[in-house]
N, C-alpha and C positions, 0 to 999 in steps of 0.2 A: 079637446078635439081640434085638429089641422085644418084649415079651411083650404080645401083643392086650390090650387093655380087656376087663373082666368084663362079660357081658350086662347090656343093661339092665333087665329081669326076671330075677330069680333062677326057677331051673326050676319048682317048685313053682306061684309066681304065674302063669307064664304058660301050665301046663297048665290051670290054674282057669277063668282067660280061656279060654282056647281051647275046653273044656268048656261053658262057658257061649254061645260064637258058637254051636258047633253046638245045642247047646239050642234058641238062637232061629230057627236055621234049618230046622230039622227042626219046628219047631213052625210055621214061615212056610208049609212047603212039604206041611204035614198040612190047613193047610185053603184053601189056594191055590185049588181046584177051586170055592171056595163063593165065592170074593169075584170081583167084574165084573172085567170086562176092564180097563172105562174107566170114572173118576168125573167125571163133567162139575163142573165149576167154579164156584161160583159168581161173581159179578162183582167180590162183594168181592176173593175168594179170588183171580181174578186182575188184580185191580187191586195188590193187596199183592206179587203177585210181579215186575207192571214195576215196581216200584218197588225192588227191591232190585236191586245192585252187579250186574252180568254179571262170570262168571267167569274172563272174561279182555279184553281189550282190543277194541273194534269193528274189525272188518279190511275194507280192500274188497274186493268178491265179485271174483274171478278169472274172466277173460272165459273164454266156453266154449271147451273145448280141441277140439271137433268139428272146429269152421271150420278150427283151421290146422294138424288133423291130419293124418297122410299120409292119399294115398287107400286103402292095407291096412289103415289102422288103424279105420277109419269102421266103423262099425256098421250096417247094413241098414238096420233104422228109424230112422237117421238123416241117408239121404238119402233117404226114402220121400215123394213129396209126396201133395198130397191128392188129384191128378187119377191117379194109379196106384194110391193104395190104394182106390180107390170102386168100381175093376174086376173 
């Protein structure tokens, strides 16, 4: 029988860490209420972000699954046109 590899933090270390996320959490989440919802960007600010790597590889979009879905599976408003919802 293989005796496991020792953790990779000894106990000690990793209580400290863990002590310290919830710090930051509990300190995130004490004044959450005071900051906006949304920070609008500046142009700089999102010019710098096209510019970085996307996090994974571009894919192409997957045609809608509506069209060649069975007819049980269809969703109401989405076969609702515009001349029966105006009704």
């Amino acid at each position: 029988m293989t005796t496991p590899p020792p953790p990779a933090l000894d106990p000690e270390r990793f209580r400290r860490l863990a002590h310290e996320t919830v710090d930051l959490v509990a300190d995130y989440l004490a004044g959450v209420r005071e900051r906006p919802v949304f920070r609008p960007m500046t142009p700089a600010e999102r010019a710098a972000l096209m510019q970085e790597p996307s996090a994974r590889p571009a894919s192409t979009p997957k045609p809608c699954c509506i069209a060649s879905a069975r007819p049980s599976c269809r969703t109401p408003w989405a076969t609702v046109t515009r001349a029966s919802s105006a009704g």
